[in-house]
MARMAR-540773 format. One line per 4 residues: number of its first residue (from 1); their letters; for each residue x negated, y, z of N, C-alpha, C. Coordinates in nm, 3 decimals, always signed. Layout:
NUM) A) X/Y/Z/X/Y/Z/X/Y/Z | ...
end
This chain:
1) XXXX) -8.453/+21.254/+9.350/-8.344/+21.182/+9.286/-8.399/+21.092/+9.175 | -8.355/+21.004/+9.170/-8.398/+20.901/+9.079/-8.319/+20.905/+8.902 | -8.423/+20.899/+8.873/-8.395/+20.884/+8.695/-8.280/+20.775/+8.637 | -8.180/+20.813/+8.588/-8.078/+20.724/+8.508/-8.045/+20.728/+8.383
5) XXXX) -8.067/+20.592/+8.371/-8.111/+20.555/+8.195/-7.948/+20.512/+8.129 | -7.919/+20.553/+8.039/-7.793/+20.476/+7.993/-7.814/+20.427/+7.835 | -7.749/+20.287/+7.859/-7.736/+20.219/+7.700/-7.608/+20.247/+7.665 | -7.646/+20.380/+7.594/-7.514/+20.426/+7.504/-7.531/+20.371/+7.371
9) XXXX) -7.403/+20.446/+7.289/-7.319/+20.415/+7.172/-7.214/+20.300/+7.144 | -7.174/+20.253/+7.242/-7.087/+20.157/+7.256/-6.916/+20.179/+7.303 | -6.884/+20.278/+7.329/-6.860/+20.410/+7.207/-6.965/+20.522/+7.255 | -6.964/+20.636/+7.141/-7.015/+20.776/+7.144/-6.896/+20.824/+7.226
13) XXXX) -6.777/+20.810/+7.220/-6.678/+20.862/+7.330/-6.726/+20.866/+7.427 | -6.719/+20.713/+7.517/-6.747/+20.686/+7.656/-6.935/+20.756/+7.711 | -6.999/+20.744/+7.616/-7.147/+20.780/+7.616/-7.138/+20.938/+7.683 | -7.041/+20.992/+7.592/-7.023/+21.174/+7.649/-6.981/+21.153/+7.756
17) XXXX) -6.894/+21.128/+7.757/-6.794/+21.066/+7.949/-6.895/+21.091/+8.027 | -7.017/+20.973/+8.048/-7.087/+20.932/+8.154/-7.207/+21.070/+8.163 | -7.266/+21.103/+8.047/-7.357/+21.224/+8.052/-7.294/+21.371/+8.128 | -7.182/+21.374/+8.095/-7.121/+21.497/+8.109/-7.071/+21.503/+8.273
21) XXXX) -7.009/+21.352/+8.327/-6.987/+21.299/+8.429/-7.110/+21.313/+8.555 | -7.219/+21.277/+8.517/-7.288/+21.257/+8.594/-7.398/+21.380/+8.643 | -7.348/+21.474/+8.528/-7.428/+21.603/+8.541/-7.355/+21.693/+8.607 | -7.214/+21.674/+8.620/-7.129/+21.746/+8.674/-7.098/+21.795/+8.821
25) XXXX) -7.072/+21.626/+8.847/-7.052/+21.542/+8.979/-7.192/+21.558/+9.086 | -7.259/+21.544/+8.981/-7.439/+21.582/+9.115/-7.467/+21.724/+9.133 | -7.405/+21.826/+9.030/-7.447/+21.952/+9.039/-7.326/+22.003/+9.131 | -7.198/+21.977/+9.174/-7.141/+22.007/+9.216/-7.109/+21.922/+9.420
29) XXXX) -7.170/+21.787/+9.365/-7.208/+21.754/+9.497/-7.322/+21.807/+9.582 | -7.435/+21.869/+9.487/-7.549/+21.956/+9.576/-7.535/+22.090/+9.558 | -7.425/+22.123/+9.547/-7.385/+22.244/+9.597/-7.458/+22.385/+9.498 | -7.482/+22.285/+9.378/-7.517/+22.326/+9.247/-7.668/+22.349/+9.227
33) XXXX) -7.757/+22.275/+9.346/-7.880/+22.305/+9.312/-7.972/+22.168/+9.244 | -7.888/+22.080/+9.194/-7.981/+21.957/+9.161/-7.877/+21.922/+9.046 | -7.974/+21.892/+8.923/-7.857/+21.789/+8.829/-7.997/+21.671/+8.815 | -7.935/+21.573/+8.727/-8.044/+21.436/+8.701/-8.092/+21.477/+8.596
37) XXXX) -8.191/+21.355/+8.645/-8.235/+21.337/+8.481/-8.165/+21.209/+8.364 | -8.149/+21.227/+8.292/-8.083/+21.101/+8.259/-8.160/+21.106/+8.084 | -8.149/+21.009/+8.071/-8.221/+20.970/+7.980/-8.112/+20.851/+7.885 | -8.079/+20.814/+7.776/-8.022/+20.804/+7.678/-8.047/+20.689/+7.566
41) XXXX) -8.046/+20.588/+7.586/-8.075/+20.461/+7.475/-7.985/+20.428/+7.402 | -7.921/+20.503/+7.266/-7.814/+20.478/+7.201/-7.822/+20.379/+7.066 | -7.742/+20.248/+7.100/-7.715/+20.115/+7.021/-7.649/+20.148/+6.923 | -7.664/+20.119/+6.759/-7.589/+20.104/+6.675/-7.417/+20.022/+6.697
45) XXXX) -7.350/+20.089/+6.726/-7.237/+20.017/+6.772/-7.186/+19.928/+6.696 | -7.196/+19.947/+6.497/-7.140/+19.828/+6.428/-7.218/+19.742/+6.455 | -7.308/+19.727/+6.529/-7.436/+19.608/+6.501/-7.360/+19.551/+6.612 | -7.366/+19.615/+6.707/-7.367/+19.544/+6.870/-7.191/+19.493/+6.887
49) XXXX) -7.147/+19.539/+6.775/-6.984/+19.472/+6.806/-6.958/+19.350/+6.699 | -7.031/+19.390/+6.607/-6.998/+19.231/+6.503/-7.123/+19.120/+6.566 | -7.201/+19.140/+6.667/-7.261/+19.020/+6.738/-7.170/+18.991/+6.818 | -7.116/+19.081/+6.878/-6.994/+19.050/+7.015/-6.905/+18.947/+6.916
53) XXXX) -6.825/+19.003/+6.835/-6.710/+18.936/+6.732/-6.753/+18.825/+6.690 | -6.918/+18.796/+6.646/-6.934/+18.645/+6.616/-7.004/+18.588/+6.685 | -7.020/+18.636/+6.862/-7.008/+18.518/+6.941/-7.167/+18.513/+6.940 | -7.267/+18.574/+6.915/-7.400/+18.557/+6.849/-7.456/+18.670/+7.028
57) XXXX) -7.458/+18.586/+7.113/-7.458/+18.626/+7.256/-7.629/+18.659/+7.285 | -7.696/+18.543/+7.242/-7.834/+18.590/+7.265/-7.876/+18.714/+7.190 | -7.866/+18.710/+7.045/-7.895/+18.816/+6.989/-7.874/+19.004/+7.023 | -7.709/+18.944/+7.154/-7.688/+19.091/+7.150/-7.769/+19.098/+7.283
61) XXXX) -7.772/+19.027/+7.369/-7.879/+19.013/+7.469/-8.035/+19.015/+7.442 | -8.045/+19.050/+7.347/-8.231/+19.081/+7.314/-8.212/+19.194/+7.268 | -8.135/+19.242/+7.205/-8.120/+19.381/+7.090/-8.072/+19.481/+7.278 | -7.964/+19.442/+7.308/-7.960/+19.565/+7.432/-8.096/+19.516/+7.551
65) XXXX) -8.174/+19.408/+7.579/-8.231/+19.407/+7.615/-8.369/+19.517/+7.610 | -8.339/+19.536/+7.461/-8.455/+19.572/+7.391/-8.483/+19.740/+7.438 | -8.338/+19.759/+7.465/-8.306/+19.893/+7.452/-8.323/+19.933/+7.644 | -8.287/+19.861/+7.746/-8.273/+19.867/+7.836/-8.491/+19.852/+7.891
69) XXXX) -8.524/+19.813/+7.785/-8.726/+19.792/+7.805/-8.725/+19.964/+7.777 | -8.658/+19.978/+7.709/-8.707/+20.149/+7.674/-8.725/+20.226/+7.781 | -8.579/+20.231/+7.806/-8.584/+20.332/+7.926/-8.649/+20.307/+8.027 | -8.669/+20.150/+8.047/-8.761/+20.158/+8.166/-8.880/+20.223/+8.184
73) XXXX) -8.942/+20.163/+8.038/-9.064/+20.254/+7.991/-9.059/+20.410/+8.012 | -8.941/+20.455/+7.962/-8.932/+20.583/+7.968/-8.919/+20.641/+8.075 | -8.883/+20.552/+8.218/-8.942/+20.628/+8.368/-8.809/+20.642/+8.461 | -8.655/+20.536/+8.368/-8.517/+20.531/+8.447/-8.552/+20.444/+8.521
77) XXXX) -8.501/+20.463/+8.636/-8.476/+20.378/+8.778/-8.380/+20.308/+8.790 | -8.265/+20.353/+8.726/-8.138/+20.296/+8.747/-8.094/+20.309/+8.617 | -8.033/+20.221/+8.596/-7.977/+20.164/+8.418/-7.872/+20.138/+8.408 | -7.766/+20.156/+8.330/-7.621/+20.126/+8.331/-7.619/+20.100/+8.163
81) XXXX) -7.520/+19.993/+8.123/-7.444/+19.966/+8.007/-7.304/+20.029/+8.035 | -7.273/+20.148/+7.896/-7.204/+20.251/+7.924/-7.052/+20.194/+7.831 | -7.060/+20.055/+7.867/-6.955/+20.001/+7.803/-6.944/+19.885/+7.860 | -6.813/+19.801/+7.919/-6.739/+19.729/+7.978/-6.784/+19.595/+7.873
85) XXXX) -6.724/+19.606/+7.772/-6.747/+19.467/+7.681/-6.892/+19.422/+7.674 | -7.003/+19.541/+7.662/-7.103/+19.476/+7.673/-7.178/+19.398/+7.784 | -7.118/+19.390/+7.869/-7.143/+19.335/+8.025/-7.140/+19.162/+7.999 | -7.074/+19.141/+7.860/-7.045/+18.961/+7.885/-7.199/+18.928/+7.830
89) XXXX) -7.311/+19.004/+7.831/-7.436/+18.947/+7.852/-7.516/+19.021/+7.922 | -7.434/+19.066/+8.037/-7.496/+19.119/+8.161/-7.603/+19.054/+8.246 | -7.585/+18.924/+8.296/-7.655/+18.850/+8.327/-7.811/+18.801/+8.268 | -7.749/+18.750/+8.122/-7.878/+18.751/+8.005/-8.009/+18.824/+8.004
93) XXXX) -7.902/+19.010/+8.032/-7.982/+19.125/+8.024/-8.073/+19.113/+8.176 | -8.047/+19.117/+8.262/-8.118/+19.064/+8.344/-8.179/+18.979/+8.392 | -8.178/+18.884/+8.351/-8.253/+18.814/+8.338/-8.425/+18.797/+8.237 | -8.345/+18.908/+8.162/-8.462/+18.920/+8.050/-8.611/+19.068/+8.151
97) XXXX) -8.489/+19.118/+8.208/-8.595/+19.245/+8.218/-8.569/+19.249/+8.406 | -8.650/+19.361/+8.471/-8.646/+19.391/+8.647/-8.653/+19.513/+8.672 | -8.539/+19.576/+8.593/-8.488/+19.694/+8.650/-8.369/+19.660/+8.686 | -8.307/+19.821/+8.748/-8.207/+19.797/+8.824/-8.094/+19.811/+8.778
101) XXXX) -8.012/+19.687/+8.740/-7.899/+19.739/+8.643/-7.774/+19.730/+8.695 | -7.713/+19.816/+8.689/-7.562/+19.845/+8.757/-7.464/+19.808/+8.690 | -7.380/+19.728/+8.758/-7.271/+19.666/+8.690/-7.127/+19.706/+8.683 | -7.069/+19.720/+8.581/-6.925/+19.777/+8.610/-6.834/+19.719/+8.656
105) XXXX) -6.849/+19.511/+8.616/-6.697/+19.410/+8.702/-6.796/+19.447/+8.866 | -6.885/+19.424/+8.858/-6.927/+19.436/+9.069/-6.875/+19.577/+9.107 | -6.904/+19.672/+9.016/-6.844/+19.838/+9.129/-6.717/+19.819/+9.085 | -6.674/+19.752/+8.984/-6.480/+19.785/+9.024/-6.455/+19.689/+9.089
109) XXXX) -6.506/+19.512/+9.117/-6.439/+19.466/+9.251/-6.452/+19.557/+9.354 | -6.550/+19.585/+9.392/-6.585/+19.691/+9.571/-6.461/+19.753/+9.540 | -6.430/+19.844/+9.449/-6.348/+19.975/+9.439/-6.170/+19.868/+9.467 | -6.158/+19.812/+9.406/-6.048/+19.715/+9.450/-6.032/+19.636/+9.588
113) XXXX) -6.120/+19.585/+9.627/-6.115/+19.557/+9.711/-6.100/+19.649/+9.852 | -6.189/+19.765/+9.836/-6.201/+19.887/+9.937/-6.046/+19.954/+9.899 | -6.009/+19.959/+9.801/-5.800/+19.989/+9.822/-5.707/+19.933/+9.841 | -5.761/+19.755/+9.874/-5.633/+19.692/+9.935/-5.583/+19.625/+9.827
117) XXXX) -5.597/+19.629/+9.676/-5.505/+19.568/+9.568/-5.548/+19.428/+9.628 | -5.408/+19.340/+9.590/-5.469/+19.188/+9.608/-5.396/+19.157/+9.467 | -5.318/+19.235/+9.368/-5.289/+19.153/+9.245/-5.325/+19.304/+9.101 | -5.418/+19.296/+9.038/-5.454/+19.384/+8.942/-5.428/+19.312/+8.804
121) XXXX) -5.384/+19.415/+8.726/-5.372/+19.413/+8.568/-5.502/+19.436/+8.448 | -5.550/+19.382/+8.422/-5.683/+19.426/+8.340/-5.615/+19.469/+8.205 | -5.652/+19.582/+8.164/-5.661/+19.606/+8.021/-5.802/+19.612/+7.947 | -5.828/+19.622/+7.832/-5.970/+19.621/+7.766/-5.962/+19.577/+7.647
125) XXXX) -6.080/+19.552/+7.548/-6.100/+19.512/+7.480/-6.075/+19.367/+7.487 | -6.010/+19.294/+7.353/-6.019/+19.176/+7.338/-6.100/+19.048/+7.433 | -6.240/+19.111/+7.410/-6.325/+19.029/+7.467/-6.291/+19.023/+7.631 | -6.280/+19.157/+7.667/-6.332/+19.170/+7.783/-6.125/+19.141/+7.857
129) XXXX) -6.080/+19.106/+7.774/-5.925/+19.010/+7.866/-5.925/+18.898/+7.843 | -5.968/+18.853/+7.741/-5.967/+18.706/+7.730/-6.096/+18.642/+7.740 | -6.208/+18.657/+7.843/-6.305/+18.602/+7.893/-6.322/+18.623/+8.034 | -6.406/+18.597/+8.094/-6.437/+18.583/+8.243/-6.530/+18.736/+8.273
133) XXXX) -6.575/+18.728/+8.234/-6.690/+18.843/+8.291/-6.642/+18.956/+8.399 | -6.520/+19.019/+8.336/-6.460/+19.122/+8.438/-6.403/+19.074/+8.540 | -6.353/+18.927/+8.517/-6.245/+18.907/+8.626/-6.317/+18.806/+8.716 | -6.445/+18.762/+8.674/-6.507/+18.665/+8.801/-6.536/+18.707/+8.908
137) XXXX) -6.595/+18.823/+8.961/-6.641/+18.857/+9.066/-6.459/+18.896/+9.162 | -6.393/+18.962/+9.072/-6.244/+18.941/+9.184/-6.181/+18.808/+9.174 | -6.174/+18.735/+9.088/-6.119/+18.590/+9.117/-6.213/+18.529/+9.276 | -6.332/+18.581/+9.232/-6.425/+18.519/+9.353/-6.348/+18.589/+9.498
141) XXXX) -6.331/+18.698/+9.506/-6.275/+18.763/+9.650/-6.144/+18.764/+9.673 | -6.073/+18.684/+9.614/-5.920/+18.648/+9.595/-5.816/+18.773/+9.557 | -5.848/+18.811/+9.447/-5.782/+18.891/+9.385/-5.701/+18.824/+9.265 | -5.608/+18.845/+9.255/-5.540/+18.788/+9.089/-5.511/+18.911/+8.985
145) XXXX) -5.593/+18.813/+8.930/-5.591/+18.912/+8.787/-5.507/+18.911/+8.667 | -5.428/+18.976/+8.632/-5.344/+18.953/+8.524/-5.384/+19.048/+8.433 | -5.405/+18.945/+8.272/-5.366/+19.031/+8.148/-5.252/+19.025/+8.080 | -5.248/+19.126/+7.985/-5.103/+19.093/+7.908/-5.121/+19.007/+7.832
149) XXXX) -4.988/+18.941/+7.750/-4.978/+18.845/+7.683/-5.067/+18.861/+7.529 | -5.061/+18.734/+7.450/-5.127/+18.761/+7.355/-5.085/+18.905/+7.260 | -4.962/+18.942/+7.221/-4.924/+19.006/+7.106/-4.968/+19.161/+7.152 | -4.947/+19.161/+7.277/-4.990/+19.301/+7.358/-5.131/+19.297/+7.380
153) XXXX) -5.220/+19.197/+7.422/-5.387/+19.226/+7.396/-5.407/+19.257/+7.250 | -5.365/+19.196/+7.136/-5.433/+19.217/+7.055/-5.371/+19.386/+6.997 | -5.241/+19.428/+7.023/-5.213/+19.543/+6.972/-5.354/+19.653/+7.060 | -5.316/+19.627/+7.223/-5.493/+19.717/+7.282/-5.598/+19.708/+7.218
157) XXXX) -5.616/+19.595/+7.183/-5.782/+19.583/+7.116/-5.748/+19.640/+6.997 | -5.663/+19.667/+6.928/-5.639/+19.752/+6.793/-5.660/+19.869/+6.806 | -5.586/+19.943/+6.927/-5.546/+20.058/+6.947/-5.689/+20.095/+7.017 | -5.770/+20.031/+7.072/-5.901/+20.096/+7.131/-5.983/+20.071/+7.002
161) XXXX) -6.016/+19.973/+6.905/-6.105/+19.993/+6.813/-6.091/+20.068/+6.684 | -5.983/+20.129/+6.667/-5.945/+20.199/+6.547/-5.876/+20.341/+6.578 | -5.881/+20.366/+6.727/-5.837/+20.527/+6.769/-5.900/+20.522/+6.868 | -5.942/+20.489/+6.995/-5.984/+20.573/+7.120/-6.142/+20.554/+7.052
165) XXXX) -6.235/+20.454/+7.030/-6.325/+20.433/+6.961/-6.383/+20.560/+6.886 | -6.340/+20.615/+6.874/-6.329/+20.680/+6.744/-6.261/+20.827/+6.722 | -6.259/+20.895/+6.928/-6.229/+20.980/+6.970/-6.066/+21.044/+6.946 | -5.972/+20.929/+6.883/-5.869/+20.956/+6.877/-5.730/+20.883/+6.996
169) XXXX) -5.658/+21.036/+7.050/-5.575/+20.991/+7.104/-5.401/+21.029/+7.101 | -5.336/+20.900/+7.102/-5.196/+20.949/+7.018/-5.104/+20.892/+7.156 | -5.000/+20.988/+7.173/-4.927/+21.010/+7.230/-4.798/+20.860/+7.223 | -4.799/+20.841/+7.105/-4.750/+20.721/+7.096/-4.813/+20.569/+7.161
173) XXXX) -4.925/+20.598/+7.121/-4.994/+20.504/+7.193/-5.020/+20.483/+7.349 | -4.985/+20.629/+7.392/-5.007/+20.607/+7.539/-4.848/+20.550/+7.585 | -4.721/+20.561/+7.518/-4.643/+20.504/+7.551/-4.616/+20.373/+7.514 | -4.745/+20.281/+7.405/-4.738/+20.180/+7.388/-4.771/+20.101/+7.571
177) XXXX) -4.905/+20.194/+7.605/-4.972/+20.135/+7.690/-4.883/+20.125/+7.801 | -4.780/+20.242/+7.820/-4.732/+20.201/+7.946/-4.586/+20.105/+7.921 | -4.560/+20.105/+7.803/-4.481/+19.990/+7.832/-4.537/+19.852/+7.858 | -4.671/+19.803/+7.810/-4.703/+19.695/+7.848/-4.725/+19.653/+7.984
181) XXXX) -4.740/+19.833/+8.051/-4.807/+19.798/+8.189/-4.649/+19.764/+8.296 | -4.558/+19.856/+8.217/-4.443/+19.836/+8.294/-4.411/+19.677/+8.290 | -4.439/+19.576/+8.140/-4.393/+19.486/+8.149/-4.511/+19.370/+8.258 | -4.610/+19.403/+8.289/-4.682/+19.335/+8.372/-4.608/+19.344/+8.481
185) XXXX) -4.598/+19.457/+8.528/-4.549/+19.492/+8.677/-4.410/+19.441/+8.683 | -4.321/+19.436/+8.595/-4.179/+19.349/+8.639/-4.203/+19.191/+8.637 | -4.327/+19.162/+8.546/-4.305/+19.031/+8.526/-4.416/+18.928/+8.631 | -4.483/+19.031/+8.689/-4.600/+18.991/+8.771/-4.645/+19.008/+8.894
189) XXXX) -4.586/+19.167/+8.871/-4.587/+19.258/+9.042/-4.704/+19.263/+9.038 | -4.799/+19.371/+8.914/-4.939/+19.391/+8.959/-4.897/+19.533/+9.050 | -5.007/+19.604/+9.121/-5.001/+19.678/+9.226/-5.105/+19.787/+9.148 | -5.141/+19.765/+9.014/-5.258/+19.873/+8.999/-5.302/+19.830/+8.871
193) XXXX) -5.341/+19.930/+8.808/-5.430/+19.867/+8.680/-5.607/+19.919/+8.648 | -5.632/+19.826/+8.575/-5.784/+19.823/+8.570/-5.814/+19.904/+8.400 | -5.888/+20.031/+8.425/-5.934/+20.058/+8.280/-6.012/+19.956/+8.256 | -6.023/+19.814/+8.202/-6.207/+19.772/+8.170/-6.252/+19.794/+8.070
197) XXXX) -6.234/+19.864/+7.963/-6.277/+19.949/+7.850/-6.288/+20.091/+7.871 | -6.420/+20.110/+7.864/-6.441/+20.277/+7.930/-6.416/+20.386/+7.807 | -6.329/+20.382/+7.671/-6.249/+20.456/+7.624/-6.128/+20.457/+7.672 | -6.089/+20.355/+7.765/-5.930/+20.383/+7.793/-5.905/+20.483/+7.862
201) XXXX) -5.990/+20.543/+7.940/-5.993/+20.672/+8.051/-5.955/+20.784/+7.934 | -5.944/+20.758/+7.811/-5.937/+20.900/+7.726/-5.785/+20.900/+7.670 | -5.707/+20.782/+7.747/-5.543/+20.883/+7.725/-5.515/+20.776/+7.848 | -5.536/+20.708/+7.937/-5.473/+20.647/+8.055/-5.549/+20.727/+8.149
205) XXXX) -5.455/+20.795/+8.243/-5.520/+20.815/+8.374/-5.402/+20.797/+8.534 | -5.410/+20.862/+8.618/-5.345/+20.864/+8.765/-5.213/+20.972/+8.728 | -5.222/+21.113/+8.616/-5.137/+21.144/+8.618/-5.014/+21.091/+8.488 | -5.080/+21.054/+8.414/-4.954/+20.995/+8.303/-4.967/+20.838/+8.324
209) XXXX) -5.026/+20.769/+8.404/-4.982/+20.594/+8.440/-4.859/+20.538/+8.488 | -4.781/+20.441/+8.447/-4.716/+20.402/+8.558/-4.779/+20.368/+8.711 | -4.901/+20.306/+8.706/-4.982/+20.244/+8.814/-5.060/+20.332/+8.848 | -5.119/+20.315/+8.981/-5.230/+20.366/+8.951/-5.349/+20.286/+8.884
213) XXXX) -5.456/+20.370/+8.863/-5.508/+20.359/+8.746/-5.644/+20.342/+8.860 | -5.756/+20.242/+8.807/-5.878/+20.203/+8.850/-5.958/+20.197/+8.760 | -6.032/+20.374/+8.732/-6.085/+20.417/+8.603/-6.279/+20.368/+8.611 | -6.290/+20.235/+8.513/-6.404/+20.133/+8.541/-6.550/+20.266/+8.505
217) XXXX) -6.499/+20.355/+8.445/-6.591/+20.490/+8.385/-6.612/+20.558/+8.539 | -6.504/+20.613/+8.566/-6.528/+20.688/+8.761/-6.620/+20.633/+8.821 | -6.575/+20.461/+8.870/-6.596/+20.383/+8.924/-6.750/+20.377/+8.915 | -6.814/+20.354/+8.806/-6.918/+20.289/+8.783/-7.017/+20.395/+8.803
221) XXXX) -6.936/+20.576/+8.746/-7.041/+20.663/+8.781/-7.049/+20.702/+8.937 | -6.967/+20.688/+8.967/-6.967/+20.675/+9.152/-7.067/+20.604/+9.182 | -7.082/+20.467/+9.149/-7.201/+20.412/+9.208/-7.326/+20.447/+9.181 | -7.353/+20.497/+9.021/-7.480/+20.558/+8.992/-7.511/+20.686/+9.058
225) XXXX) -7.396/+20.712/+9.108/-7.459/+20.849/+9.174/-7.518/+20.847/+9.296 | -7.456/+20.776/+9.374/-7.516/+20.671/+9.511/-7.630/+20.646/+9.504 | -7.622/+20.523/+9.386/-7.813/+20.452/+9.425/-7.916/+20.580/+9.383 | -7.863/+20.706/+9.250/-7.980/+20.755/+9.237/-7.994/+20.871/+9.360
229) XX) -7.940/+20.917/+9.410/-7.926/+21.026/+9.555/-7.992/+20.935/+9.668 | -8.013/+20.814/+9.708/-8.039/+20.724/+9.824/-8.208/+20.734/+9.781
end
C-alpha cells in the first residue's frame, strides 16, 4: 500500500476527519489486517488564510508547495490538500513539484457526474463560491453550478470561519444552512448539494440535509484510498 501524505491545518477539524477517515475505512476494508501509513504536513492556518484573503497566490503556492516537498521527501506517494479553498493554487502546486496530487474539484466532478446530478449547489468558503476552481472541471462536463446569493455566501463564510473552523457546531446554524439550501432549490431546482469546504461535513450531512449532500471530505478520501490500495 502506498504512503499518503496530507497538507493539513487548514482546518485542524477537517485534518482529524481525513486521518481518522482513512485509517478507518482501510482497516475495515481489509478486513482489519492493513491500516496506512500516512504521514502529516501541518500549515500554519493564519498564515495560509490571510495569503488566500490578500490574493498573494504565489506566495501561498511556494509556502504549501514547500510543505507538499516534505512529504515527498518523507516517502508519501500520494498527497492530498486537506482543504477545498486551498486548491485555488492547485495547479501552481503542481506545477512546482511531481508528485501525485489528488484533487478534490476532479474527485467531486467524477462523484457527480457518476450520480446523474446535471444541476448542483456549491457551498464553501468565500473563496471557493465566488471563484472558478471548484466549479471548472463541472462547468467543463455540463453541469450547472449554483451558489447562493451574495448576503447568504457571506453569512457561510462567517459561519465556517468563526465556528466550524474552530470545531464548533450550532444547531442554529445548521438551520441557517438549510434554509439557504431550501432557497436554492425553489429558486433554481438544484438536485443536490456540494460540501466544498471540508468543515462543512461537521454539521451538514445525508441525514439532517434537505438535499442530498456530496461530502467533498468522503469524496476525496474515497479516491485516496483507491490510488493508495492499486
Amino acid at each position: 500500500m502506498k504512503k499518503i501524505g496530507l497538507v493539513g491545518g487548514t482546518g485542524p477539524e477537517s485534518t482529524v476527519m481525513y486521518y481518522k477517515e482513512l485509517n478507518s475505512k482501510i482497516d475495515g476494508a481489509t478486513g482489519g489486517k492493513n491500516m496506512p501509513e500516512v504521514a502529516i504536513e501541518s500549515v500554519n492556518f493564519r498564515k495560509a488564510w490571510e495569503l488566500v484573503s490578500k490574493g498573494q497566490y504565489k506566495e501561498l503556492a511556494d509556502y504549501l508547495s514547500e510543505k507538499v516537498k516534505i512529504l515527498d521527501d518523507g516517502g508519501a506517494e500520494i498527497i492530498a490538500l486537506t482543504a477545498g479553498t486551498m486548491h485555488i493554487v492547485y495547479d501552481e502546486i503542481v506545477n512546482n513539484t511531481e508528485v501525485l496530487l489528488v484533487s478534490i474539484p476532479k474527485a467531486v466532478c467524477s462523484e457527480v457526474i457518476e450520480s446523474g446530478y446535471k444541476k448542483v449547489g456549491l457551498l464553501g468558503t468565500i473563496f471557493t463560491m465566488e471563484q472558478d476552481f471548484m466549479k471548472k472541471d463541472l462547468l467543463q462536463s455540463g453541469i450547472d453550478v449554483i451558489v447562493p446569493d451574495k448576503a447568504d455566501r457571506e453569512l457561510i463564510a462567517k459561519r465556517i470561519y468563526e465556528e466550524l473552523e474552530l470545531g464548533i457546531v450550532k444547531e442554529s446554524t445548521l438551520q441557517e444552512f438549510n434554509g439557504i439550501i431550501r432557497k436554492m432549490q425553489n429558486v433554481y431546482g438544484i438536485e443536490a448539494v456540494i460540501l466544498g469546504c471540508t468543515e462543512l461535513p461537521l454539521i451538514l450531512n445525508n441525514e439532517n440535509c434537505l438535499l442530498p449532500c456530496l461530502d467533498s471530505v468522503e469524496i476525496h478520501i474515497k479516491k485516496l484510498i483507491e490510488l493508495a490500495q492499486e
